[in-house]
BAFI-3210 file (N, C-alpha, C; in Angstrom, 3 decimals, decimal comma, padded with zeros to 6 digits):
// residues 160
n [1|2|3|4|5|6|7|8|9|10|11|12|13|14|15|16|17|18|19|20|21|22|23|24|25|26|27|28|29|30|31|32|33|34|35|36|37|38|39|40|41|42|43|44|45|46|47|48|49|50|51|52|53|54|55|56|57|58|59|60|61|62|63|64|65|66|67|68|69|70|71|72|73|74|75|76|77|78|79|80|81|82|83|84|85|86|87|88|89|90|91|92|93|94|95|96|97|98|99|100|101|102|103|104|105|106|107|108|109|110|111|112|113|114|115|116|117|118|119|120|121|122|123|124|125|126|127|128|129|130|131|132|133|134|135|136|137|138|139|140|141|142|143|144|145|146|147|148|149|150|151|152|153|154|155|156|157|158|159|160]
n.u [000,843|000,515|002,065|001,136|001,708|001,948|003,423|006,440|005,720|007,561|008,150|005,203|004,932|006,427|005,498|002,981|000,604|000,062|-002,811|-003,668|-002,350|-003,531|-006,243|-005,474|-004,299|-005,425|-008,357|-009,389|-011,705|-012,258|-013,218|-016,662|-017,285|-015,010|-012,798|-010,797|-011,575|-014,731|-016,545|-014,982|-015,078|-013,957|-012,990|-011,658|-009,572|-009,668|-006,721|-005,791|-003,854|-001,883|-000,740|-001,416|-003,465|-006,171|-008,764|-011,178|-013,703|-014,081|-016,092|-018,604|-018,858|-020,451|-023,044|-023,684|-024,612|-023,253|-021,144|-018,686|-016,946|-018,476|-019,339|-020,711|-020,025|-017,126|-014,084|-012,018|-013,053|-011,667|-010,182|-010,964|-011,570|-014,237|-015,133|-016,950|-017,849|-017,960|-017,753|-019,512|-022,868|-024,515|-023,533|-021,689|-020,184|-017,268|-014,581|-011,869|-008,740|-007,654|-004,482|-002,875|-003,792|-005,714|-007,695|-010,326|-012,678|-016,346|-019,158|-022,433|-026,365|-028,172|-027,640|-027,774|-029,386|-027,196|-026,453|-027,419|-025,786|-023,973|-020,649|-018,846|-016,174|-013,196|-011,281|-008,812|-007,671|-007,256|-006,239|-006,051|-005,995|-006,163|-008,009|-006,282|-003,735|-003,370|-001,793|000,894|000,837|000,804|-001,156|-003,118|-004,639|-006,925|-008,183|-009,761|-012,302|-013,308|-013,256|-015,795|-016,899|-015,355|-014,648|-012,927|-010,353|-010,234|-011,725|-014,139|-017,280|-019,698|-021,452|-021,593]
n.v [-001,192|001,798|005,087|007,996|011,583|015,185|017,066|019,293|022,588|024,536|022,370|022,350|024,598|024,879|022,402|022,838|024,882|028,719|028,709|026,004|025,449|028,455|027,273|024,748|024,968|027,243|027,445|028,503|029,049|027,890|029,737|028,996|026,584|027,071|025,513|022,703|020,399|020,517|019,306|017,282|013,622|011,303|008,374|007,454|008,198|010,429|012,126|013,518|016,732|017,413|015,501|012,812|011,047|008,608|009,600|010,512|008,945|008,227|006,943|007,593|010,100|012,941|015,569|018,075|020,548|022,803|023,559|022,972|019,653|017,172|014,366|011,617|009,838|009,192|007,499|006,182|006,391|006,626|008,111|010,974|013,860|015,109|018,732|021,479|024,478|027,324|029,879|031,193|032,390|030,521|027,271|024,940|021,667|020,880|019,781|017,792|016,491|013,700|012,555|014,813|017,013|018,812|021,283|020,632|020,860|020,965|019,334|018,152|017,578|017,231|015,943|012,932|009,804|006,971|007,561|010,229|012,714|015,543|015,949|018,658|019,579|021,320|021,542|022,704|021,364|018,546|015,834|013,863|010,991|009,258|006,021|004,521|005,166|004,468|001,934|002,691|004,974|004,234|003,399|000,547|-001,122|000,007|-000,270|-003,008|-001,738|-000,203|-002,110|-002,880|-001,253|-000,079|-000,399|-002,341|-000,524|000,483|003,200|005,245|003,318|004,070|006,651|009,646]
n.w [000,000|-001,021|000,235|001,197|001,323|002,499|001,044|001,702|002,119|000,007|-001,544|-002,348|-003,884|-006,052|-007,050|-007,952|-009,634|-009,236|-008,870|-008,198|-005,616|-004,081|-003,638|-002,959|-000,647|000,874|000,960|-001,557|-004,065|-007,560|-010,853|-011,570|-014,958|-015,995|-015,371|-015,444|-015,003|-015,402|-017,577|-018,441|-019,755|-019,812|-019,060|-015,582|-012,945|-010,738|-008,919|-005,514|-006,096|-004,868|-003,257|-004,635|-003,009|-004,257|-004,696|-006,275|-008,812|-012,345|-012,884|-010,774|-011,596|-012,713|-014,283|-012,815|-013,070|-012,286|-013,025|-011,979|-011,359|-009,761|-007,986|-007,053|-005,236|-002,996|-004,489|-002,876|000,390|002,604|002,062|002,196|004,260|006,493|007,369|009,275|007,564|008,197|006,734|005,220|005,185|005,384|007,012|005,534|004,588|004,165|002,488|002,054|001,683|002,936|003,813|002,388|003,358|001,981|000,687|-001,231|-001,889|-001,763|000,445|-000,184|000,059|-002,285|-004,243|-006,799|-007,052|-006,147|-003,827|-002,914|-002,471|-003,645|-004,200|-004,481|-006,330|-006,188|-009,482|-009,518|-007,796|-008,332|-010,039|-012,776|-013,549|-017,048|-017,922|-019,251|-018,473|-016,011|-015,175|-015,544|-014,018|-011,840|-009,788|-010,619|-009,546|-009,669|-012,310|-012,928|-011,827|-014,380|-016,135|-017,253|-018,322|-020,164|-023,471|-026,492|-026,973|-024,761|-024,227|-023,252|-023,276|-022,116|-021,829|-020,078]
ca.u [000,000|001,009|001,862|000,813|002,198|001,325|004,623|006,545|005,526|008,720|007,788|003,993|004,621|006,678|004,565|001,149|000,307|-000,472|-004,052|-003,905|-001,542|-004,406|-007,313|-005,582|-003,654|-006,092|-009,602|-010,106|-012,688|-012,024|-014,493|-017,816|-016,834|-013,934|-011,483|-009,924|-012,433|-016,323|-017,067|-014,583|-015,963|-012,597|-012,712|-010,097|-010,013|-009,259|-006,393|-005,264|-003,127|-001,125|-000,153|-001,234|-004,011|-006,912|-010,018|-012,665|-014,059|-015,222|-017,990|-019,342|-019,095|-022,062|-022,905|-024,432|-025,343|-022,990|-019,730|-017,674|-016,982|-019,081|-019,139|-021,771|-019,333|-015,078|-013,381|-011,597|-013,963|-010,420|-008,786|-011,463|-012,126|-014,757|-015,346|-018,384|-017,097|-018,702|-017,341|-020,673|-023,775|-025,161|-022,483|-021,122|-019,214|-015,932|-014,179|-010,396|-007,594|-006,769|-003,294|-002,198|-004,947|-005,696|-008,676|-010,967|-014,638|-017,845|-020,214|-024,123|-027,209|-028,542|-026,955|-028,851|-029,143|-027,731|-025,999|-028,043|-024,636|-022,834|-018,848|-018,701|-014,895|-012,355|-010,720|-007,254|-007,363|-007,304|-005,145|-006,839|-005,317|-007,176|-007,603|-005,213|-002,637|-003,822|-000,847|002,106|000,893|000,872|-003,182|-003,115|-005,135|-008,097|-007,898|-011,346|-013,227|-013,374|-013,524|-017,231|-017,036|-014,767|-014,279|-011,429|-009,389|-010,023|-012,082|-015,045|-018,016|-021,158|-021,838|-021,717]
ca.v [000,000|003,417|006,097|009,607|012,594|016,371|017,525|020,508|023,936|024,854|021,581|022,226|025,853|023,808|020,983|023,629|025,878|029,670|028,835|024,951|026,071|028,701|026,631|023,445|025,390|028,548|026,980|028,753|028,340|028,608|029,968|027,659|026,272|027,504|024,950|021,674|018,860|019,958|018,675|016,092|012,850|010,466|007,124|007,628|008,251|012,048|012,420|014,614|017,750|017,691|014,181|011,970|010,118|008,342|010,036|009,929|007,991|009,042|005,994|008,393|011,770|013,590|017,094|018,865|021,735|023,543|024,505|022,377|018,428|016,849|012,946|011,287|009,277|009,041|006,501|005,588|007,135|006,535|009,508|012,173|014,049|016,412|019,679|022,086|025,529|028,625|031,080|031,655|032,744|029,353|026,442|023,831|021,196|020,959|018,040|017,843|015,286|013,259|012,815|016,477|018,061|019,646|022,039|020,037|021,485|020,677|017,899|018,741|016,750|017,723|015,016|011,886|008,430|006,296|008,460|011,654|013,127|015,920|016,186|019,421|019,522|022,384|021,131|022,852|020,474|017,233|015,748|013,373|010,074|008,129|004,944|004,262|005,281|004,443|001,036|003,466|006,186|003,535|003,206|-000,205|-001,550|000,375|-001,078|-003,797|-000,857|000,482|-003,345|-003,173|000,220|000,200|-001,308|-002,727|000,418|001,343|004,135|005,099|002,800|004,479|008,351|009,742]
ca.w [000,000|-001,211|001,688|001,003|002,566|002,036|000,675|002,132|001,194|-000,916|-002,938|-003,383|-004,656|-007,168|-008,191|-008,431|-010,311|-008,140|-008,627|-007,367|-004,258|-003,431|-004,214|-001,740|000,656|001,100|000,854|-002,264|-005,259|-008,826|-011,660|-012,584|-015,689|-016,634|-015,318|-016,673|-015,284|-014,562|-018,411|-018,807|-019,688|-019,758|-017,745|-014,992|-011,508|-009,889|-007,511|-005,001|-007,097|-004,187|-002,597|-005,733|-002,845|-004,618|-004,903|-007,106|-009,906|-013,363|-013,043|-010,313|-012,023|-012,840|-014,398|-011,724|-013,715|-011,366|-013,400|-011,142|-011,001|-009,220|-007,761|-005,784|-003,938|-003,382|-004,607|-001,019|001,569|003,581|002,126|002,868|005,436|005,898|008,638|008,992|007,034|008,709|006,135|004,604|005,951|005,520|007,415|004,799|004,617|003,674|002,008|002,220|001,421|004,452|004,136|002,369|003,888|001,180|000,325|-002,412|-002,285|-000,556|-000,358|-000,714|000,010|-003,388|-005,109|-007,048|-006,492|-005,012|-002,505|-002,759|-002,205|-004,653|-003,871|-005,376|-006,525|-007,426|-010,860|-009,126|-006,119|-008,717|-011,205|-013,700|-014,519|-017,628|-017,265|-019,925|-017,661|-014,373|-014,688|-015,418|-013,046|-010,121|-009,697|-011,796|-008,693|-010,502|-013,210|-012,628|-011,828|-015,736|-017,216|-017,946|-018,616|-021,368|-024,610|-026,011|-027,117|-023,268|-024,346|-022,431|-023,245|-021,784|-021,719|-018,493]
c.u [000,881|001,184|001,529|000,811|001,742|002,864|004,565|005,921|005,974|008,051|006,150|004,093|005,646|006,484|003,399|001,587|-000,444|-002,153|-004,167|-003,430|-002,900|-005,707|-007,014|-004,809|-004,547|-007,826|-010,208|-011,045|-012,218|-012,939|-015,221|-017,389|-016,047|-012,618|-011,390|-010,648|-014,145|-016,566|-015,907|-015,200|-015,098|-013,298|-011,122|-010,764|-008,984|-008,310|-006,104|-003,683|-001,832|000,139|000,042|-002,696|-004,686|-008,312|-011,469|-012,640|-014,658|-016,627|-019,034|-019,425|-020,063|-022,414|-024,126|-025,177|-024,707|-021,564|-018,760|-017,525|-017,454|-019,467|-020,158|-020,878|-017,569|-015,125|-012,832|-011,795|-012,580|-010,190|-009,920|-011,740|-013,358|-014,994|-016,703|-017,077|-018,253|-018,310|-018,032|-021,852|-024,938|-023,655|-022,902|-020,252|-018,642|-015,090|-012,784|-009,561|-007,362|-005,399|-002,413|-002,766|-005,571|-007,084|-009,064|-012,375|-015,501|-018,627|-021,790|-024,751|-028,071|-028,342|-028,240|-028,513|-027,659|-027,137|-027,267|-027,069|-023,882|-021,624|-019,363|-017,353|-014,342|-011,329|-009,040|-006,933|-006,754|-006,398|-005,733|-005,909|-006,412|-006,761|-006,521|-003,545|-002,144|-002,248|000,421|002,610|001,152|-000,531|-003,539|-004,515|-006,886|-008,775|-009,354|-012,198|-013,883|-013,728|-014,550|-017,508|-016,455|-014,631|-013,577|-010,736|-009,687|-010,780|-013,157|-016,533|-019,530|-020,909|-022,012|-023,215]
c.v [001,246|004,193|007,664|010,909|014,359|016,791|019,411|021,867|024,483|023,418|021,623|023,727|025,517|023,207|021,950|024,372|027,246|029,155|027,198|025,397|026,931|028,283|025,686|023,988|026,310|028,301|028,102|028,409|028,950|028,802|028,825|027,762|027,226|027,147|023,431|020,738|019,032|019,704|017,472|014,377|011,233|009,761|007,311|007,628|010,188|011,662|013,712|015,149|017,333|016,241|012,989|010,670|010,318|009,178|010,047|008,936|008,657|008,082|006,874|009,719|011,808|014,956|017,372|020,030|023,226|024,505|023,645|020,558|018,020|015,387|012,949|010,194|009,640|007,542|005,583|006,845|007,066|007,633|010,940|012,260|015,418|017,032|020,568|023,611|026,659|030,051|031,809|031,782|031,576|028,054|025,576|022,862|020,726|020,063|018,530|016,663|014,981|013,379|014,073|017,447|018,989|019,888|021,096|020,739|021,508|019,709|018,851|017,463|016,647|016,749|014,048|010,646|008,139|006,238|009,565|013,040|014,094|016,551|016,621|020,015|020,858|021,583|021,034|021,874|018,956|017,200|014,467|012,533|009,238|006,670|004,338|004,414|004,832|002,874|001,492|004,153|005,065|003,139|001,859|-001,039|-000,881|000,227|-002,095|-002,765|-000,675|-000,834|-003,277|-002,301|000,592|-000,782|-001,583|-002,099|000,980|002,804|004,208|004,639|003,540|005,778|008,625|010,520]
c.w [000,000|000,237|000,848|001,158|002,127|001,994|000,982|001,332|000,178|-001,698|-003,144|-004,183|-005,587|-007,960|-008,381|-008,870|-009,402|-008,056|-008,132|-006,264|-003,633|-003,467|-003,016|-000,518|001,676|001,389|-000,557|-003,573|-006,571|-009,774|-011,923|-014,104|-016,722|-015,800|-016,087|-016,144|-015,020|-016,135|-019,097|-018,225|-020,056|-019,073|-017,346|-013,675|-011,418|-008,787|-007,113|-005,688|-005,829|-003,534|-003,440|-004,546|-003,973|-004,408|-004,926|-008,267|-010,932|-013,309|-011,539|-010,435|-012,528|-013,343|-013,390|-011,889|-013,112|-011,898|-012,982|-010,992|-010,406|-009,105|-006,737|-004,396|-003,974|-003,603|-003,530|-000,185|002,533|003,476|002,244|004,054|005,016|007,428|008,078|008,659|007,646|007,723|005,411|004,957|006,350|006,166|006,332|004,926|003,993|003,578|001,909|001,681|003,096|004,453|004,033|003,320|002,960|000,917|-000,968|-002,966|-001,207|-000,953|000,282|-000,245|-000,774|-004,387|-005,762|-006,734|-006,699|-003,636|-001,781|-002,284|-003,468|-003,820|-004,716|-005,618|-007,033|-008,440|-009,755|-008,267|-006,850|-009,610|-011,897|-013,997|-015,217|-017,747|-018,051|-019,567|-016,247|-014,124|-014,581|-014,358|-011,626|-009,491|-010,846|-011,038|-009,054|-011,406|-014,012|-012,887|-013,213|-016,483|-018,301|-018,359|-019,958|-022,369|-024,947|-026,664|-025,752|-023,177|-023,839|-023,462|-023,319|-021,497|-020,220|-018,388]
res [x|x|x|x|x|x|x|x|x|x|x|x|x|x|x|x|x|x|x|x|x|x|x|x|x|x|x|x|x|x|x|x|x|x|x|x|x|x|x|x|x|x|x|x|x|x|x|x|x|x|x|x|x|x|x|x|x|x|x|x|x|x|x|x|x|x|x|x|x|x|x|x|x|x|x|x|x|x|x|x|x|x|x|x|x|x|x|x|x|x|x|x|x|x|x|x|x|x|x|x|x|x|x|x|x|x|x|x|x|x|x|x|x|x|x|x|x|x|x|x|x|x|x|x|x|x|x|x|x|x|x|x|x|x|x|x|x|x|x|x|x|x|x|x|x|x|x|x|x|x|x|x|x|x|x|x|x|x|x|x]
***
């Protein structure tokens, strides 16, 4: 089993980009659609921008209608955490990376079956491996997931 660590400061203002860094360090949000995954429609899995944990799943992405990525479940319920966010006149809560700690989004009770759950994701927080990569990148262990899902150029199967 992989370990996962939230890499020093000097190396995440390195590996990110200024707008991932304040997006997973800062709790900030980046524009409704106008970043790099709320209409991608790849088979893969989402990790954390920061640490490389596991995530999400594209077999639970969803357009939400919201601008922003959006999953009804994680991938390994291990690696989130979530807190109540008071920073808005309504309390939310606030989904994170367990091991980086890292700022991700918010989850909702708005969602559809068969959670009723939307993880509402910032793009900056994630890093997108398709599944075509997922044995190189080190995520080969994912692999099953996509079987039935894909055809045999590995390309995604069923419309999200």
């Amino acid at each position: 089993m992989k370990k996962y660590t939230k890499p020093s400061d000097a190396e995440l203002r390195q590996k990110l980009s200024p707008l991932q860094y304040q997006v997973t360090q800062y709790e900030g949000t980046e524009p409704p659609y106008d970043n790099e995954y709320w209409n991608n429609k790849q088979a893969g899995i989402y990790v954390d921008a920061a640490s490389g944990e596991p995530l999400f799943s594209s077999l639970d992405k969803y357009d939400s209608g919201t601008g922003w990525p959006s999953f009804t479940k994680p991938l390994e319920p291990g690696n989130i955490v979530t807190r109540t966010d008071h920073k808005l006149l309504v309390p939310r809560i606030e989904v994170r990376s367990k091991h980086a700690d890292s700022h991700l989004g918010h989850v909702f009770d708005d969602g559809p079956a068969p959670t009723g759950l939307r993880f509402c994701m910032n793009s900056a927080a994630l890093r997108f491996i398709p599944v075509e990569q997922l044995e190189e990148e080190g995520y080969g262990k994912y692999l099953a997931l996509f079987s039935s899902q894909t055809d045999d150029k590995g390309s995604e199967a069923v419309g999200e």
